[in-house]
C-alpha positions in Angstrom: 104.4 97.9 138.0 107.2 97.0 135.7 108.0 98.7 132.4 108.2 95.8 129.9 109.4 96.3 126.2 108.5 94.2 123.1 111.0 93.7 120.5 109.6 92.8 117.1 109.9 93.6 113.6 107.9 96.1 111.6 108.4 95.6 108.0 111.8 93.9 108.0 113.2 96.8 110.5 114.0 95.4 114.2 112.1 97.6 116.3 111.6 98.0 120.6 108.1 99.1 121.8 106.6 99.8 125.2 104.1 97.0 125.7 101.6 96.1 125.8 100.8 97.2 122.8 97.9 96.5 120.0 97.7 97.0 116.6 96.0 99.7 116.5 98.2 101.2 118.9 101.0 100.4 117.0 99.8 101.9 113.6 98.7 105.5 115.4 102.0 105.1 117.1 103.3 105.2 113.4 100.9 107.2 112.1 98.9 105.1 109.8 95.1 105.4 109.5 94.2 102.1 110.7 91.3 102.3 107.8 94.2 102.5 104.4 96.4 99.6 105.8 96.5 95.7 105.6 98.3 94.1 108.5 100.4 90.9 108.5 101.0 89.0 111.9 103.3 85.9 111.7 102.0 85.7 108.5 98.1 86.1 109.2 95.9 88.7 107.9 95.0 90.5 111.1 91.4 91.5 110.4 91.0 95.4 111.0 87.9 94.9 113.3 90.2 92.9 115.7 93.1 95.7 115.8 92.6 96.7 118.7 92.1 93.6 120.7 95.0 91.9 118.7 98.2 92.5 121.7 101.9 92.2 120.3 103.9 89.7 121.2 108.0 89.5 121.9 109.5 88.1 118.5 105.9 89.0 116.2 106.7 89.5 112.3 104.3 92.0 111.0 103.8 93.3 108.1 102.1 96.8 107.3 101.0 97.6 103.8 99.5 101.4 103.2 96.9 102.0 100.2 97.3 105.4 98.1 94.8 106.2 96.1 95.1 107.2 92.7 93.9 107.0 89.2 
């Protein structure tokens, strides 16, 4: 089997991942809690029951924004 790479960009920063890769593998790769982010994908929402079926593709935008709590 051959390794493949995706090269995208993850909040404005070029990045290279082994593929293939979901979103949800992409946000535990990064350590986000799947459950406190929104997700952008060529500028459409990504709904968060579809992370994990939702692969990366070579050139994808995304977008990841993380929710804090507070008061």
């Amino acid at each position: 089997m051959k390794d493949t790479t995706l090269s995208l960009t993850v909040n404005g920063e070029a990045r290279t991942l082994a593929g293939p890769t979901s979103v949800a593998a992409l946000l535990a790769g990064l350590g986000f809690d799947a459950r406190k982010v929104a997700v952008e994908r060529n500028e459409a929402i990504v709904p968060r029951s579809v992370y994990g079926e939702t692969w990366l593709a070579p050139g994808d935008a995304l977008e990841i924004v993380h929710f804090i709590g507070g008061g």
